[in-house]
C-alpha positions in Angstrom: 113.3 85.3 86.7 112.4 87.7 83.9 109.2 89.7 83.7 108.1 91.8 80.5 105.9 94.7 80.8 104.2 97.1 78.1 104.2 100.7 78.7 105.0 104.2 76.0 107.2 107.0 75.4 106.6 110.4 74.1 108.6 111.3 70.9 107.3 114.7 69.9 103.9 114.5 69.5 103.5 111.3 69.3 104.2 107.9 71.2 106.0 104.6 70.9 105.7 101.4 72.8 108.6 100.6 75.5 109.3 97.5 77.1 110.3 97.2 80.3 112.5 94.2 81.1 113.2 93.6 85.3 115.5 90.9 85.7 116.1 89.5 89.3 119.8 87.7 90.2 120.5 86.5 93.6 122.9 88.9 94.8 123.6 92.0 97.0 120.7 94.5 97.0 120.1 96.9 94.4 118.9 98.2 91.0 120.1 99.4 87.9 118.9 100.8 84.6 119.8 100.5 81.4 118.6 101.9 78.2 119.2 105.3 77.6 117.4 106.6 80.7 117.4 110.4 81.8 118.1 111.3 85.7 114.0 111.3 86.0 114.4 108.2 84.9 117.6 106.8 87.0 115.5 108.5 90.4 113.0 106.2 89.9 114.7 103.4 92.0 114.0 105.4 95.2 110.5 106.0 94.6 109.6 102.7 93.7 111.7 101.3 96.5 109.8 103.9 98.9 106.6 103.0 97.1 106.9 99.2 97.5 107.2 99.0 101.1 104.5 102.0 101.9 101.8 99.8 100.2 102.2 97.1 102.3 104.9 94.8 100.0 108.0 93.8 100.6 111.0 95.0 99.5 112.1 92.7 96.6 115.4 90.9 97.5 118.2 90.3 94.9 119.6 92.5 92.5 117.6 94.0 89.3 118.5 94.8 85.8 115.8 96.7 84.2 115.8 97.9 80.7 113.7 100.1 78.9 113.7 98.9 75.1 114.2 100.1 72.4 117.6 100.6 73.9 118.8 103.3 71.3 116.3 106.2 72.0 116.8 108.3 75.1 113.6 107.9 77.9 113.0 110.9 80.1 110.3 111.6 82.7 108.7 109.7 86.2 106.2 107.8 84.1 108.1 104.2 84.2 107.4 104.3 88.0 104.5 102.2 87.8 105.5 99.6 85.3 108.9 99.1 86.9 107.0 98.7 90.3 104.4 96.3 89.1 107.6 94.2 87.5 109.4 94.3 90.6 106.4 92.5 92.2 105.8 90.4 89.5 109.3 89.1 89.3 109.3 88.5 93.6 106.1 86.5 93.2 104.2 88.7 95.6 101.6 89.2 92.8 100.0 87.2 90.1 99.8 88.0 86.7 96.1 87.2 86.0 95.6 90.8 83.7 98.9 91.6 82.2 98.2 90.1 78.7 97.9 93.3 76.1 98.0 95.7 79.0 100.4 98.8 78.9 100.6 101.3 81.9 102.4 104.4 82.4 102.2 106.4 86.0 104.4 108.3 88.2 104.3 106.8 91.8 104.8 109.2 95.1 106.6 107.6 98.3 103.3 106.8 99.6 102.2 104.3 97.0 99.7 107.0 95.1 99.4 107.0 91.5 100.2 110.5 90.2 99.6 111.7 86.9 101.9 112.3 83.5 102.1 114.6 80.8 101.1 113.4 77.4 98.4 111.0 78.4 96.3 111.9 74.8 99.6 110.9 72.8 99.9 108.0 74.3 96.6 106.4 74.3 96.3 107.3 70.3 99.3 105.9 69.7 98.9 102.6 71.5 95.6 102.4 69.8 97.2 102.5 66.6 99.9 100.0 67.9 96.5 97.6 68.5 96.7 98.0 72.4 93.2 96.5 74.0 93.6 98.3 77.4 96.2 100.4 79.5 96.3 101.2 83.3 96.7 105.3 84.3 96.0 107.4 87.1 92.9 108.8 88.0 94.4 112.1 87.6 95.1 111.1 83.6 91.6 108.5 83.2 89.1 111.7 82.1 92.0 112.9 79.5 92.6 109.3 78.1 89.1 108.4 77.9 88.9 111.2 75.0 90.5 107.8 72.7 87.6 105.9 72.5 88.4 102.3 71.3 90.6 101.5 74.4 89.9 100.7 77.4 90.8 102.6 80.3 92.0 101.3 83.5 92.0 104.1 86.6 94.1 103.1 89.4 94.6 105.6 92.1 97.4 103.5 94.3 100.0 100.8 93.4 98.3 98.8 95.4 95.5 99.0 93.8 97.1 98.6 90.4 98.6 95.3 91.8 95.2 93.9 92.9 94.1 94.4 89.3 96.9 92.8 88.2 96.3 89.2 89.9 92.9 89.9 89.4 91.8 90.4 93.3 89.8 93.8 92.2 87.9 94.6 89.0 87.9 97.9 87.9 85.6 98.9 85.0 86.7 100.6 82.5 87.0 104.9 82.1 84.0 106.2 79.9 83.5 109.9 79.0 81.3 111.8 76.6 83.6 113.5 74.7 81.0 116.0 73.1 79.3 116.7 76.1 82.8 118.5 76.2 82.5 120.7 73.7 80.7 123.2 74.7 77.6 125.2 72.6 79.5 128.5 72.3 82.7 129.2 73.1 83.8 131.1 76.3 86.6 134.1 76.1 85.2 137.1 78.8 85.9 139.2 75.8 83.7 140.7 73.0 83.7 142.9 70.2 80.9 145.0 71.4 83.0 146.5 74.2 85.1 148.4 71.6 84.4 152.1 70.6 84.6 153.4 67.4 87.1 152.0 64.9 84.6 150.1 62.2 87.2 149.7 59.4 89.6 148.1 61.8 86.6 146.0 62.7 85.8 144.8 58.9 89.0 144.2 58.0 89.7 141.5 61.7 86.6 140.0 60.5 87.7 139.6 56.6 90.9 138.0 58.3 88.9 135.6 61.0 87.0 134.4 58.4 90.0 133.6 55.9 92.8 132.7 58.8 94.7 135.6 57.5 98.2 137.2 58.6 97.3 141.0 60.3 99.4 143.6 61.3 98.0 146.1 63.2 100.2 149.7 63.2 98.7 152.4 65.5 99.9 155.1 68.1 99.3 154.4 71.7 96.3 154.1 73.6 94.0 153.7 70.0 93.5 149.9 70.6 95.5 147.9 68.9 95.9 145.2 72.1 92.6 145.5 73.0 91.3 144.6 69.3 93.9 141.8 69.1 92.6 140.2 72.1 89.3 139.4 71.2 89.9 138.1 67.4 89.4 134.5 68.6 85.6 135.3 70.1 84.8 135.8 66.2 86.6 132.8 64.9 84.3 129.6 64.2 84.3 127.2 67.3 87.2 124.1 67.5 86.1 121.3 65.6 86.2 118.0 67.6 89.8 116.8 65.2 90.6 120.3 65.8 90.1 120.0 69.6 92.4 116.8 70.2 95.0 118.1 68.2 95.1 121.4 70.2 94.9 119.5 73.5 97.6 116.9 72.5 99.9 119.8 72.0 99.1 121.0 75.9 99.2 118.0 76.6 102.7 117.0 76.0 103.6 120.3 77.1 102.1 119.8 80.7 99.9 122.9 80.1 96.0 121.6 80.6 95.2 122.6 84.1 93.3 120.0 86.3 89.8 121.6 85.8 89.4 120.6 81.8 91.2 117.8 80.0 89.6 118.9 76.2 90.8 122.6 74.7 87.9 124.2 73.3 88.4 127.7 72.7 90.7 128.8 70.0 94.1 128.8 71.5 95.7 132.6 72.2 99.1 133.2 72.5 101.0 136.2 73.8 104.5 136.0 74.4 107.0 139.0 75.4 108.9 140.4 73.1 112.6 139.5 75.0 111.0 135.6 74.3 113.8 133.6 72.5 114.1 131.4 69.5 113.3 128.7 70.8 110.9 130.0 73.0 108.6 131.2 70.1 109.7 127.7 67.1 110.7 125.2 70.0 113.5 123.2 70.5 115.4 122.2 73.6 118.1 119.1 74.1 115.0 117.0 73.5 112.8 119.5 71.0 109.4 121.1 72.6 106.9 122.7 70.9 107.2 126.7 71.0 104.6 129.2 70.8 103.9 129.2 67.3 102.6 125.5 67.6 101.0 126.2 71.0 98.8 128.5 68.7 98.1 126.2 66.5 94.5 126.3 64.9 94.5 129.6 67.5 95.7 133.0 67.6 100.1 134.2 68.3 99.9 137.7 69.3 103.5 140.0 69.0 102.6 143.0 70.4 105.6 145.8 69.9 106.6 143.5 66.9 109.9 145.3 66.4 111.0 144.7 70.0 111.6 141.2 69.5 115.1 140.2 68.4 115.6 140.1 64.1 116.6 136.6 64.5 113.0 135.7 66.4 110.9 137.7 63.8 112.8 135.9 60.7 112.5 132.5 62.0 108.7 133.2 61.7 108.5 132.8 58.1 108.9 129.2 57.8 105.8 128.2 60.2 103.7 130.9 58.3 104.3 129.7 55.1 104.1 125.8 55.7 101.8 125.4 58.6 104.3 123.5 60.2 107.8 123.6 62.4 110.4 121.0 62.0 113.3 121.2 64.3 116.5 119.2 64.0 118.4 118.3 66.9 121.9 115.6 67.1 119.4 113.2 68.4 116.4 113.9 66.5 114.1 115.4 64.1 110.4 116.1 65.1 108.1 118.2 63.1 105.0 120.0 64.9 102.2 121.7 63.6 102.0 125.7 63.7 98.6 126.3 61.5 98.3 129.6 63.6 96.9 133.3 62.4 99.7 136.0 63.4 98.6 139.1 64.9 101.0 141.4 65.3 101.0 144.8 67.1 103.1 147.9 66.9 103.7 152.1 66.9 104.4 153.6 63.8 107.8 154.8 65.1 109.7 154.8 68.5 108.1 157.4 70.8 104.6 156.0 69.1 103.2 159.4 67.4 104.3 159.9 63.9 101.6 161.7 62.4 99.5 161.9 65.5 96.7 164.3 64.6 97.3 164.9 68.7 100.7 164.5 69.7 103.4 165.9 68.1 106.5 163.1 66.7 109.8 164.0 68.2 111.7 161.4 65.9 114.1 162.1 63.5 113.2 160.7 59.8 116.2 158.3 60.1 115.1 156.9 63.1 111.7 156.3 61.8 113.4 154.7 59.0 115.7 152.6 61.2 112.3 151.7 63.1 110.7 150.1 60.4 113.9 148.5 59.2 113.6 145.7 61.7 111.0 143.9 60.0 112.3 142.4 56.8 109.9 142.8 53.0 109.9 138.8 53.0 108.6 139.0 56.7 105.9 141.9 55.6 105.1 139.9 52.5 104.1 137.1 54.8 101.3 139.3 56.6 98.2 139.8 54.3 96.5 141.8 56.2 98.1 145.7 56.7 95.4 147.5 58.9 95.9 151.7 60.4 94.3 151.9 63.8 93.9 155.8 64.2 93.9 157.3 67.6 89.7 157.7 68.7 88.2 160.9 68.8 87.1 162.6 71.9 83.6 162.3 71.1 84.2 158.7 70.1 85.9 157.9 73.8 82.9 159.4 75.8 80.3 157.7 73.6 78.5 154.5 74.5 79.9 151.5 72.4 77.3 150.6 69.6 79.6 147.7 67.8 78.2 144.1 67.0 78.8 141.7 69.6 81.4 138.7 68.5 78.5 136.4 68.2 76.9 138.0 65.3 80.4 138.7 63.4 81.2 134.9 64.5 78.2 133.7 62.5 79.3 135.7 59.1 82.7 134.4 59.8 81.8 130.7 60.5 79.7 131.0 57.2 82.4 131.9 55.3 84.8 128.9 55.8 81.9 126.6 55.7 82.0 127.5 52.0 86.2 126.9 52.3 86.1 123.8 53.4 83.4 122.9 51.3 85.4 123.9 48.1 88.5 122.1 49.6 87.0 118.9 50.6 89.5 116.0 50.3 92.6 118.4 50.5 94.9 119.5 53.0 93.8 123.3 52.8 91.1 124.4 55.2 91.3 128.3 54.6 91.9 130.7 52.1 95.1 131.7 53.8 96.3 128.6 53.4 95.7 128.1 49.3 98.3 126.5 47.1 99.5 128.1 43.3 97.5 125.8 41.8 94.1 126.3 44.2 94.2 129.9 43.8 94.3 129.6 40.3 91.1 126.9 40.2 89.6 129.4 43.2 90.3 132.8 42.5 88.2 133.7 39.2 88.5 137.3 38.7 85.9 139.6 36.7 87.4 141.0 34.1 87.1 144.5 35.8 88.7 143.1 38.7 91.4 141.8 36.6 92.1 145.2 35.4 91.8 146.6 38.7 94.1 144.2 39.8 97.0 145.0 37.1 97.2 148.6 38.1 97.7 147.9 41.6 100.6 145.6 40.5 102.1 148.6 38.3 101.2 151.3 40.4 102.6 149.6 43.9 105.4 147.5 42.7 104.0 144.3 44.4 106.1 141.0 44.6 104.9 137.9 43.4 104.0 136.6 47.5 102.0 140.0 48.0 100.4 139.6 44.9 99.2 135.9 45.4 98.4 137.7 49.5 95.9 140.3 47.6 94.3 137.6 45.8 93.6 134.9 48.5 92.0 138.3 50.5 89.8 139.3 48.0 88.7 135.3 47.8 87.4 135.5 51.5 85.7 139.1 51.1 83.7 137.3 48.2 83.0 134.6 50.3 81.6 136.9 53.3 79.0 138.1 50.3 78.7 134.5 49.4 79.7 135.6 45.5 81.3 133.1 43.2 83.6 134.9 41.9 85.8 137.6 42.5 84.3 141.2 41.4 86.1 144.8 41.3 84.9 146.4 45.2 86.4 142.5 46.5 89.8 143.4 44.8 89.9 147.0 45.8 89.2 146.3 49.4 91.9 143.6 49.6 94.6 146.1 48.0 93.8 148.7 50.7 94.7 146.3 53.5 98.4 146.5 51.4 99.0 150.0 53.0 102.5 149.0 53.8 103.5 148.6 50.2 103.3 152.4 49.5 105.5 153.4 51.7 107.0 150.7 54.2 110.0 152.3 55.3 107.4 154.9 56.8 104.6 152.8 57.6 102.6 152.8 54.5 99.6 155.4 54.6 100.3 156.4 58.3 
């Protein structure tokens, strides 16, 4: 006898539909499984086995060929458990098949017969909604995260015995609802704020100017003047995750196995913080089977390097492909998969090794080679990537011991979200959604310049030697400060404010103005 049952694969990001085949012969005992599966996969005889019998079954006679189709991609992971137990029944006639028309399940099954939960739940129910799939069986653990597809319904099951009832139809279960924007919640919560930081208002002005355009920022200070610290609470000012935003964030945790059982919806703005001894594939992805990396677990978020020229040369360069296209694609023997990485980099570091080069307190003890040498680990085409070049100067004393009078994050979120309402509003029906993120032709259509901006604009070029990236960099910056004032186009104090966050480019074998 030969039973078919509907269940899913993750690929990447996204899922495809897997049939499982369990066909029963009349001979010794035992199981086998075909069809590319991984050693998750080939374990899954003895829990199912183990499963079977603690819910009360019996253990199917006869010997059983079960193949997971299509029979050319590789399957990995515990979540066939359930549909290769349900088939097992189904094929020994201890359970009817009143329910199994258009239903797919996926589930992990303990010895004891419980339903446990699998990663990639979100993936799986928008694929198989596109596939035209009218209802699919998970665990309870999963139900509240695949409830966020709405056009599907969503069966719970919390044992296999309770899966198999549903099956021949001797239980209902209603379907899983959820109100996905009583998720989102009103404002945003970090435990961070602006308003706890002293002192440092142009370093302050110029995180908000990159907030509110998604900008690149490199933040270049001695010790102790706040560079972490200022880094850490850039996503309290950034607007709050849009509901697409939200699921796309959360499908990324999601197939990771990174949303923790007390919220099954991301939505605060992502942070990421990875050490600096964190490998390539660590920070782009990759793997036998690829997984996303940092950059894409900050997508829509924040990827903070602090002591940026600590990590290796190879990590650092394999940056500039995800910054300039939004987007990672790794290629394995096996397989390509692309993943998003629409992240803001905020990187953090001294301006020389011991951290004091012209330290208006502490004296530098490196040699002007070494400083050199320093600085030399970061590439031009890696700085030309980062529009935003910002000096964080060590606080004064009187600075330190004063109360801190700064804005709280709420106020400079509002003059941020502001500002790329009017983006998206003048990029409706494209792909762009900040000014970071502008094409040739956009910022030619966007960026109007005055015509004393224009001139403005022509000495910096001659007087700095910019390149052609920095250039377009000083241009999509001084789009975002005009839209912070809400001006149409782009006047003289916008361009000269931009070309001051370019200190690196007088000087960046030294650290620009430092």
């Amino acid at each position: 006898m030969l039973v078919k049952i509907n269940s899913a694969a993750i690929l990447g990001l996204d899922a495809y539909q897997v049939e499982v085949e369990i066909d029963a012969q009349k001979r010794l005992p035992g199981q086998s499984i075909v069809g590319l599966p991984d050693a998750s996969v080939k374990e899954s005889r003895d829990r199912v086995r183990a499963a079977i019998e603690n819910s009360g079954f019996q253990s199917p006679p006869g010997y059983f060929t079960i193949n997971l189709a299509p029979a050319d991609t590789r399957k990995e992971g515990p979540l066939y458990d359930l549909p290769i137990a349900l088939g097992m029944l189904l094929v020994s006639e201890q359970i009817g098949a009143k329910n199994l028309d258009g239903a797919f399940m996926v589930g992990e099954l303990s010895l004891d017969g419980r339903v446990r939960g699998v990663n990639g739940i979100l993936s799986i129910c928008l694929s198989l909604k596109k596939a035209g799939a009218k209802k699919i069986l998970v665990s309870l653990e999963n139900a509240d995260e695949a409830a966020l597809v709405e056009g599907i319904d969503i069966i719970p099951v919390g044992t296999l015995r309770g899966a198999a009832e549903y099956l021949s139809g001797a239980r209902e279960i209603q379907p899983h609802k959820i109100d996905i924007n009583a998720l989102l919640p009103p404002e945003p919560e970090y435990g961070f704020d602006f308003a706890d930081v002293k002192g440092q208002g142009h370093v302050k002005r110029a995180l908000e100017v990159a907030a509110a355009g998604g900008h690149n920022v490199l933040l270049v200070g001695s010790p102790g003047s706040g560079k972490t610290m200022l880094a850490r609470r850039i996503a309290t000012i950034m607007p709050p995750l849009s509901l697409s935003e939200a699921l796309e964030v959360t499908k990324l945790y999601s197939v990771t196995g990174l949303l923790d059982g007390r919220r099954v919806l991301v939505t605060s703005r992502p942070f990421r913080s990875p050490h600096h001894t964190t490998s390539n594939i660590g920070i782009i992805g990759g793997g036998r089977i690829p997984r996303p990396g940092e950059v894409s677990l900050a997508h829509h978020g924040v990827l903070f390097l602090d002591e940026f020229p600590e990590f290796e040369r190879g990590v650092l360069e394999v940056l500039r492909q995800p910054l300039e296209d939004g987007q990672v694609t790794i290629s394995r023997a096996h397989s390509t998969l692309t993943y998003p990485a629409q992240f803001m980099l905020v990187a953090a570091m001294n301006p020389c090794p011991c951290g004091n080069y012209m330290d208006p307190v502490k004296t530098c003890v490196c040699l002007p080679h070494q400083v050199q040498r320093y600085w030399s680990r970061l590439s031009g085409p890696l700085l030309d990537r980062i529009d935003l070049h910002i000096e964080v100067p060590r606080l004064k004393k009187e600075e330190l011991s004063a109360q801190p009078d700064s804005e709280p994050s709420s106020l400079i979120r509002e003059r941020v979200s502001r500002a790329r309402r009017i983006q998206q509003e003048r990029f409706k029906g494209s792909e762009t959604c900040s000014n970071a993120r502008l094409t040739p032709r956009q910022i030619r259509e966007a960026c109007r310049l005055e015509t004393e901006a224009e001139e403005l604009l022509k000495s910096a070029i001659l007087h700095l030697q910019l390149s052609a990236r920095a250039y377009d960099r000083i241009l999509k910056v001084s789009r975002t400060i005009a839209d912070l004032e809400g001006a149409a186009n782009i006047g003289a104090k916008h361009v000269a404010e931009a070309t001051q966050y370019r200190s690196l480019d007088r000087n960046p074998s030294k650290g620009g103005g430092i």
